[in-house]
Structure formats: structure tokens, C-alpha cells
C-alpha positions as a printed NumPy array, in Angstrom:
array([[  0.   ,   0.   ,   0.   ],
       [  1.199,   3.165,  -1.037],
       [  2.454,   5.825,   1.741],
       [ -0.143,   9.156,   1.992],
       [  1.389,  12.341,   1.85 ],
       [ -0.013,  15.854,   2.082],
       [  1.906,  18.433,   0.824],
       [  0.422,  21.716,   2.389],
       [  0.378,  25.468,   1.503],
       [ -1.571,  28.477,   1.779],
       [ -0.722,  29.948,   5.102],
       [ -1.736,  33.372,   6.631],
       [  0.242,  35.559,   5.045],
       [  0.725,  37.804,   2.019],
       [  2.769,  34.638,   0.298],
       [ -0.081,  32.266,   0.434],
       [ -0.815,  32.343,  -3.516],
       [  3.129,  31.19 ,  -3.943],
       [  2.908,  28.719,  -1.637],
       [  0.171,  27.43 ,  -3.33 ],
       [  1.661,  27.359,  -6.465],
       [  4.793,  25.309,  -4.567],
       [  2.142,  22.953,  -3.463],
       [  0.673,  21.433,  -6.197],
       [  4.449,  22.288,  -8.474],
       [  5.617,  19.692,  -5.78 ],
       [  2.305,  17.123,  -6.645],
       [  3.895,  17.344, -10.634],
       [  8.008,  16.582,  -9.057],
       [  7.001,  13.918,  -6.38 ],
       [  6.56 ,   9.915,  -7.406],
       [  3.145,   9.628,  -7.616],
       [  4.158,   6.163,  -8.006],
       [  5.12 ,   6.115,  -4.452],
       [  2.685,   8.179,  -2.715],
       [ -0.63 ,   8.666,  -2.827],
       [ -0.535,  12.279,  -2.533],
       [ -2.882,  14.848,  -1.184],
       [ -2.707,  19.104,  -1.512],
       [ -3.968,  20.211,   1.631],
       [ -4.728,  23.926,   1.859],
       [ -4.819,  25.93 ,   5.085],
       [ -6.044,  29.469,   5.869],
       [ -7.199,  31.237,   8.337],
       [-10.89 ,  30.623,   7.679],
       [-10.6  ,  26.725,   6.937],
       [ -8.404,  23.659,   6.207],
       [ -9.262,  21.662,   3.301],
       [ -7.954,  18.65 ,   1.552],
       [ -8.672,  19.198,  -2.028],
       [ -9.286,  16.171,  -4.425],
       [-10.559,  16.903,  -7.991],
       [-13.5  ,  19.469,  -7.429],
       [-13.765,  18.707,  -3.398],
       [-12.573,  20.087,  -1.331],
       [-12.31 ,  17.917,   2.187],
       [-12.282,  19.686,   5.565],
       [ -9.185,  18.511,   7.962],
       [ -9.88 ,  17.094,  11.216],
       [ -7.372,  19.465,  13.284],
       [ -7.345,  16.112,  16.262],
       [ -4.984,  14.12 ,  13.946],
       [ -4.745,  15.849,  10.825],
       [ -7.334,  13.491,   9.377],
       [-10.175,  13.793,   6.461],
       [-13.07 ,  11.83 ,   5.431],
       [-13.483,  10.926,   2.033],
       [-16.569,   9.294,   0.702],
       [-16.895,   7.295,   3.985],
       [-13.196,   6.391,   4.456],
       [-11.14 ,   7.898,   7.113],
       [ -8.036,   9.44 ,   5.541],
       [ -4.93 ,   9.594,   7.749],
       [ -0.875,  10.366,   6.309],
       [  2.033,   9.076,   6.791],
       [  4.023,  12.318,   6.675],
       [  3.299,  16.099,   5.613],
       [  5.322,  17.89 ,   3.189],
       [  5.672,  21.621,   4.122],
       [  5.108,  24.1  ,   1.781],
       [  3.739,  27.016,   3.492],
       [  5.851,  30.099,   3.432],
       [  5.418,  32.518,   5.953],
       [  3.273,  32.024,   9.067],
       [  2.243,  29.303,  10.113],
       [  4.232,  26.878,   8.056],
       [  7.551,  28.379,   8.508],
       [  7.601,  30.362,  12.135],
       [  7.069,  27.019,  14.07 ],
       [  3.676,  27.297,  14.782],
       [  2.738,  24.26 ,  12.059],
       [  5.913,  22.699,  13.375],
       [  4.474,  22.312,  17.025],
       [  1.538,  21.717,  16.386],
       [  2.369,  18.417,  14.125],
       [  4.662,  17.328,  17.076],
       [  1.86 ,  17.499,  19.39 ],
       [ -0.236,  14.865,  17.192],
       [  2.978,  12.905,  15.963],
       [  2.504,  13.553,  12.479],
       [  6.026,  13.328,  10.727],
       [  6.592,  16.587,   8.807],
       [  9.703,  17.889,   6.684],
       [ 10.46 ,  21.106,   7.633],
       [ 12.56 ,  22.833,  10.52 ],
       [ 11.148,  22.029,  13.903],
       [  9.545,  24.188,  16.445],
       [ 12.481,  26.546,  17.39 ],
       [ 14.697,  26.668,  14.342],
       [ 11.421,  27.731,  12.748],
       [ 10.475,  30.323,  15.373],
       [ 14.187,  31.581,  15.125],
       [ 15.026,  31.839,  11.445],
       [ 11.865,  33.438,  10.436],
       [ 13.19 ,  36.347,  12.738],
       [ 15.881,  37.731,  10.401],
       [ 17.176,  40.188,  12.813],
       [ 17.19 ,  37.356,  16.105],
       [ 19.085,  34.749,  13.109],
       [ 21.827,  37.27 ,  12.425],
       [ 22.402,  37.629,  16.383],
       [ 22.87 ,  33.769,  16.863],
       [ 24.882,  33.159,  13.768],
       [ 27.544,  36.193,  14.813],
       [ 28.373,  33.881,  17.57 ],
       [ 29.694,  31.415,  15.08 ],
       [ 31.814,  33.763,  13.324],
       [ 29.223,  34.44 ,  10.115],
       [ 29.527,  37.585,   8.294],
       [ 26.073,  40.056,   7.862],
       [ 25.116,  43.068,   7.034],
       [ 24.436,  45.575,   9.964],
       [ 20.706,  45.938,  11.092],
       [ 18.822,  47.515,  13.312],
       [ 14.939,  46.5  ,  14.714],
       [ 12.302,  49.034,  15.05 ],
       [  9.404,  47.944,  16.584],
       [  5.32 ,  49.008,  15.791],
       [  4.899,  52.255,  17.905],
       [  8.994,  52.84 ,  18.469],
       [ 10.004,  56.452,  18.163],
       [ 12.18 ,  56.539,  14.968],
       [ 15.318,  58.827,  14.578],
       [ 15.996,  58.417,  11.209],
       [ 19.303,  60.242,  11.164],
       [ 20.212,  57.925,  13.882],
       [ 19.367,  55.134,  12.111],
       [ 21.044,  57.018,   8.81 ],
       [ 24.637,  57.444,  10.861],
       [ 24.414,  53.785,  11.714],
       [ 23.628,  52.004,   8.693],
       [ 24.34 ,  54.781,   5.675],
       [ 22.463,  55.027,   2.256],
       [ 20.739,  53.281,   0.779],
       [ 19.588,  50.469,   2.91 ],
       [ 16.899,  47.701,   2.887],
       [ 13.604,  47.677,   4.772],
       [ 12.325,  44.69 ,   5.268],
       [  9.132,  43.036,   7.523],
       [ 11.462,  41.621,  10.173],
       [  9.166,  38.087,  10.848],
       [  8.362,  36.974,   7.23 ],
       [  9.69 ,  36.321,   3.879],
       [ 11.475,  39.145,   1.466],
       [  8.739,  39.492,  -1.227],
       [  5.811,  41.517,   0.406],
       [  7.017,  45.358,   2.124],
       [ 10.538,  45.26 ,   1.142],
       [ 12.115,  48.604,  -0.113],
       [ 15.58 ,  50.207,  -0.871],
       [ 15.579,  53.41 ,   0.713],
       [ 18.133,  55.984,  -1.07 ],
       [ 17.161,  58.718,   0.187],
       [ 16.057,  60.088,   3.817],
       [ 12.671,  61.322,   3.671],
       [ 12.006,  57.203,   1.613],
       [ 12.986,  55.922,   5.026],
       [  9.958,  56.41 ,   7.173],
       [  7.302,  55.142,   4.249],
       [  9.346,  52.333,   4.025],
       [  9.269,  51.759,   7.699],
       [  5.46 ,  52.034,   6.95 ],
       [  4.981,  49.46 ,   3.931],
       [  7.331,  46.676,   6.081],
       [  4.486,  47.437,   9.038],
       [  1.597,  46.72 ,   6.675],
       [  3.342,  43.392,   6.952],
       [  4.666,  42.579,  10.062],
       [  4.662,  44.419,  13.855],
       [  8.464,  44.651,  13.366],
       [ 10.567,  45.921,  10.934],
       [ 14.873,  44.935,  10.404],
       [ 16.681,  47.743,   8.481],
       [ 20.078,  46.608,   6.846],
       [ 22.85 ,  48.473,   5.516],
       [ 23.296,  48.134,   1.883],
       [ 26.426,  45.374,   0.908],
       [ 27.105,  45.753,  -2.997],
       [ 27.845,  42.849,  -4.581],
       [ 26.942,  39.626,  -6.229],
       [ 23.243,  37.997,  -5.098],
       [ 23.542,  34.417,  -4.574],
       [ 21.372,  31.514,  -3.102],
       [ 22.49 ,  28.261,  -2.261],
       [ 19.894,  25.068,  -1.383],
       [ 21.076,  22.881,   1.323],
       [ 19.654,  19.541,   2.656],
       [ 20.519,  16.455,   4.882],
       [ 19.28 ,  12.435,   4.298],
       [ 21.221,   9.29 ,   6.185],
       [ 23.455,  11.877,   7.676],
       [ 25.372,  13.734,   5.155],
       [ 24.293,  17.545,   4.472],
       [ 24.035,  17.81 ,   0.537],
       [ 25.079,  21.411,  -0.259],
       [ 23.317,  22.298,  -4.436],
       [ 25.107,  24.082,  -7.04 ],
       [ 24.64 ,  27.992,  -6.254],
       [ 22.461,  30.078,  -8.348],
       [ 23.6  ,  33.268,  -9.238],
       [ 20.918,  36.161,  -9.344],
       [ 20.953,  38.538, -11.811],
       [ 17.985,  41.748, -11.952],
       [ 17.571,  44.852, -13.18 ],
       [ 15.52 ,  46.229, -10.548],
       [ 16.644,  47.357,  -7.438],
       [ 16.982,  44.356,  -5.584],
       [ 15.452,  40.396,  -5.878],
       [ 11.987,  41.56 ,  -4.874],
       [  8.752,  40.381,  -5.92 ],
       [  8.852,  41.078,  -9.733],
       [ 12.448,  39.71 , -10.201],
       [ 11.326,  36.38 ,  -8.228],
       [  7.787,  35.738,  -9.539],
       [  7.368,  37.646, -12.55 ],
       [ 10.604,  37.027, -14.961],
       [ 12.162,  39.975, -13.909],
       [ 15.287,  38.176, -12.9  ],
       [ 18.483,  36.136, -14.317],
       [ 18.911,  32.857, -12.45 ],
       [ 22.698,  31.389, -13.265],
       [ 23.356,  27.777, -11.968],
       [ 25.964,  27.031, -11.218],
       [ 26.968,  30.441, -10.252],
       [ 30.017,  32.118, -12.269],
       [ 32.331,  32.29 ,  -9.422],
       [ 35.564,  31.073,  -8.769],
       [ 36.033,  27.522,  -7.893],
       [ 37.699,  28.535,  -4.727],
       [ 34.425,  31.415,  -3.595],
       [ 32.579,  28.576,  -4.469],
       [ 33.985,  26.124,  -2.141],
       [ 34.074,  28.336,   0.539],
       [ 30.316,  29.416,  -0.069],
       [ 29.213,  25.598,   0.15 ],
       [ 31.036,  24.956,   3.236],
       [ 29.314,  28.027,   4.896],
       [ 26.061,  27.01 ,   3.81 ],
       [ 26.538,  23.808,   5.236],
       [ 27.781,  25.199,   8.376],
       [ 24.59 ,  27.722,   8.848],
       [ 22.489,  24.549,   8.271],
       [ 23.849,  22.293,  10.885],
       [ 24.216,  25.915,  13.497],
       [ 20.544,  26.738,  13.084],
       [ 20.073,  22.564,  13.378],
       [ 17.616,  22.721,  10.294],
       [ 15.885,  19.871,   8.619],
       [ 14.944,  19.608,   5.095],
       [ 15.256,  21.623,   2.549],
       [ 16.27 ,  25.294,   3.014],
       [ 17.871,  27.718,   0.992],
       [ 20.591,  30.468,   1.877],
       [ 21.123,  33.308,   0.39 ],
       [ 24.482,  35.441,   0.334],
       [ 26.251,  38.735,  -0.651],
       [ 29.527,  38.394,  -2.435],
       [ 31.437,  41.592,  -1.688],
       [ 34.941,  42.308,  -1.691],
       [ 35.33 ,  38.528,  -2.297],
       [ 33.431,  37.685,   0.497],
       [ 30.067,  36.108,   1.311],
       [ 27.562,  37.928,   3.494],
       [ 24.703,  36.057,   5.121],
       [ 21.61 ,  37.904,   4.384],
       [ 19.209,  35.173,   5.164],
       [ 17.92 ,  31.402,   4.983],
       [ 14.551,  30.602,   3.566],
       [ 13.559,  26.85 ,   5.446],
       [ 10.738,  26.806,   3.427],
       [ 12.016,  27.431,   0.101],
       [  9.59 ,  27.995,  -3.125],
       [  9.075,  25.256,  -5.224],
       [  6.993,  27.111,  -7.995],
       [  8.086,  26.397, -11.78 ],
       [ 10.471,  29.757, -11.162],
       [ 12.017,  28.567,  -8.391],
       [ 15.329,  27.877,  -7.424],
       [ 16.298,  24.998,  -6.15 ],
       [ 14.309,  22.338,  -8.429],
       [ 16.89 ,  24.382, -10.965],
       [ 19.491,  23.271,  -8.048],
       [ 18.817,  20.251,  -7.922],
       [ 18.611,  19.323, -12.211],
       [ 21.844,  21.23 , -11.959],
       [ 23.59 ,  19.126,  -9.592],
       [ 22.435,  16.265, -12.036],
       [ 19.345,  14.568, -10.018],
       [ 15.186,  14.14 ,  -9.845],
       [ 13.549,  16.388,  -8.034],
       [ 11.516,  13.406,  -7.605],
       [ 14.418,  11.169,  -5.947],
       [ 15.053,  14.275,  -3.878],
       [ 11.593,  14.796,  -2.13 ],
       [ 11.368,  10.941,  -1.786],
       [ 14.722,  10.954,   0.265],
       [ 13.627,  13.493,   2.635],
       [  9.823,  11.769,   2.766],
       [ 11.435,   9.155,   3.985],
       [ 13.644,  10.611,   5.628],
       [ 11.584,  12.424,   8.026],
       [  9.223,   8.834,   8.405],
       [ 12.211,   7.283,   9.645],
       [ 13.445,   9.672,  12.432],
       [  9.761,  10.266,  13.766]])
């Protein structure tokens, strides 16, 4: 008897359309062959298994549905929800509470990473280079020439608990710095603001079966807007390069500090990290846990570049994930 998966997306956040589009990209790249498997859908208003036309409602006691009389029940839940509550550790505890088996990050590497500016603080203590930030919090009195002599111009604004697609701007100019402040609030109750590191973009996917971390080829990231933001990601707007045209030797060194971040922050599955090459050097400016898996994404271009199946990929961490649960 085939193993039931769901693969789940949605969320409550502004990404729940891509993580949609991740869910049921992953039902065309897993081995149907395998699995039985089942897009589950979760907002704020309802969870729903959908099969065909029907859509199923989720038993929230054991993460169950019923299906023309039959009880449905899985064998492990693939997680494809960015933003909250796939990625922040809510989903995370929640599935450890039932003893469902699911592949993402658990409770507190999720909680931690999807604060960028609380990530940054535990990964200085391992000697990993960022960008300097500073948090403002909803209803914080804002000196923006204090925040001006710390960081310089331009910087980034970004929602501080959340993904970089939705409220994210590159302030130039002082009197951009406080509507920015405001667009990253329509997002999230805090905001991180990061000096600006010129450079090369790149992102690196990183994952771990039977014990041995498997760092992907890098992706370079090429755009002509400002920065990666929603357009450049999404909406063709971007160059993707895999592998990236660095030197051998950057590239070495990036891959070992990917794999290092991974095992610090004690991830599980899939994630993907993303860097700043300036001066020669890589700067950390974040890790995604719950990487995209839409047709425009980058690691299923990772992982065809490294020479593999998606499919063999997803079935190794399925597995996986069964096994240690």
C-alpha cells in the first residue's frame, strides 16, 4: 500500500498564492508512483484537503479527512507554506503534538530563522559575516538620522518576521525611510533595516538524508531592478545562473558556509541560503527553510543542476523524516 502524503500550503500571510503554487508544483516533481498524494490547503478561515472538485475539511485532532466514507490519515506532511504558520514554528508544534512526521525545521529553528534580525544575532556567535541591522518595533520612536549614521544610504527595509517578497524597499534617500518603515508594518509588527552590501546575489539550497548535508550548485541572481523583490522572483524579472560564475575557490568556501549555517541553526529539510559576495566575500543575508518550489524557483533548478530528480530528492527526505519520527 502506497504511503499518503499531504503536501500543504496556503498559510496566513501575504505569500499564500506562492505557496500554493509550490504545493501542487511539488504534486507534478514527487513519485506519484510512491505516494498517494494529497494538496492540503490551510487558511485562516478553513483547512481543506482538495481532491478533484472537493474540497475535504481537515480534522485538526490528527490531521485526518473523510473521504466518501473512508477515514483518511498520512504518513508524513510535506511543508510548503511560506510565511506564518508553516515556517515560524507554529505548524511545526503543532504536528509534534499529534505525531505527524513533517519535513520542515522544527519548532524553534522555525520560530528563530523566520526572525531575520534574532538569526543574524545567533549566527555572529559562530563567526558568520552580515550586514548591519537595526529592529524598530510598531509604535517605536524613529530617529531616522540615527538610524542614517548607523547604517548609511541606501539600505533595505524589510518586515522583520516573514519572507522578502511583500514590504521590502531600498531606501536611497532620507525622507524614503519612514514610508518604508510604513509598507514593512503593513506586513509585520516589526521591521529589520540593513545596511546596503554591494555585490553579487547568490542563493544556495542545502539539505541532509542518512546523515550527510548535501550542499546544491549555487544560483547566481541577476535583476535589473533594485533588488530580488517580488517582480524579479515571480514575474521574470530576474536572471537565475546555476551554477553560479564564481571562482572555484568562492565557491567552495560558499558551500562549506552554507553547510555550516544549516547544521548551526540545526535545520531539517530543505532550506535555501542566500548570500552577498562583496569584496570577495560572502555575506549572510538570510535562509529561507521553506524554500519555493513554484516552476520559477530555485532549487528544483538546483537540484537538475547538480544532475538529479527532483523526484528522488523529495522521496529521500519523505522518507527521511518517516524514519526519524
Amino acid at each position: 500500500m502506497k504511503k499518503k502524503i499531504a503536501i500543504i500550503g496556503g498559510g496566513y500571510s501575504s505569500e499564500a498564492g506562492i505557496s500554493m503554487k509550490s504545493t501542487y508544483q511539488l504534486m507534478e516533481m514527487m513519485d506519484s508512483a510512491k505516494y498517494d498524494l494529497f494538496p492540503v490547503c490551510i487558511t485562516k478561515e478553513a483547512w481543506f484537503a482538495q481532491v478533484g472538485e472537493n474540497q475535504y475539511p481537515i480534522q485538526k485532532e490528527d490531521f485526518s479527512f473523510e473521504m466518501n466514507g473512508t477515514k483518511i490519515t498520512f504518513d508524513c506532511v510535506y511543508n510548503s507554506i511560506h510565511g506564518t504558520p508553516g515556517e515560524d514554528g507554529r505548524l511545526p508544534a503543532y504536528f509534534e503534538l499529534i505525531g505527524m512526521p513533517y519535513t520542515s525545521c522544527g519548532v524553534f529553528t522555525g520560530a528563530l530563522t523566520f526572525n531575520k534580525f534574532a538569526t543574524k544575532k545567533f549566527l555572529e556567535a559562530f563567526e558568520i559575516q552580515t550586514a548591519k541591522a537595526i529592529l524598530v518595533r510598531k509604535n517605536d520612536e524613529i530617529d531616522t538620522c540615527k538610524i542614517i549614521a548607523q547604517l548609511d544610504l541606501p539600505c533595505f527595509v524589510k518586515p522583520n518576521n516573514g519572507g522578502s517578497s511583500f514590504g521590502v524597499s531600498k531606501v536611497k534617500h532620507e525622507n524614503e525611510l519612514l514610508p518604508a518603515i510604513a509598507l514593512a508594518l503593513g506586513e509585520d509588527a516589526e521591521v529589520i533595516i540593513e545596511s546596503f552590501v554591494k555585490g553579487i546575489e547568490i542563493s544556495n539550497g542545502v539539505y541532509e538524508v542518512n546523515n550527510t548535508v548535501t550542499v546544491l550548485p549555487i544560483t547566481e541572481i541577476q535583476t535589473d531592478n533594485e533588488f530580488f523583490d517580488y517582480n524579479a522572483k515571480y514575474e521574470g524579472k530576474s536572471r537565475e545562473i546555476t551554477p553560479a560564475q564564481i571562482s572555484d575557490e568562492l565557491t567552495t568556501e560558499c558551500k562549506a558556509l552554507t553547510a555550516k549555517i544549516y547544521k548551526a541553526l540545526d535545520c531539517k529539510g530543505v532550506c535555501r541560503v542566500d548570500y552577498i559576495i562583496a569584496d570577495g566575500k560572502p555575506y549572510f543575508l538570510e535562509i529561507n527553510t521553506v524554500p519555493g518550489m513554484s516552476k520559477a524557483s530555485i532549487i528544483p533548478q538546483q537540484i537538475r543542476a547538480a544532475g538529479m530528480k527532483e523526484s528522488d530528492v523529495f522521496t529521500g527526505l519523505i522518507e527521511e523524516t518517516i524514519k526519524n519520527s
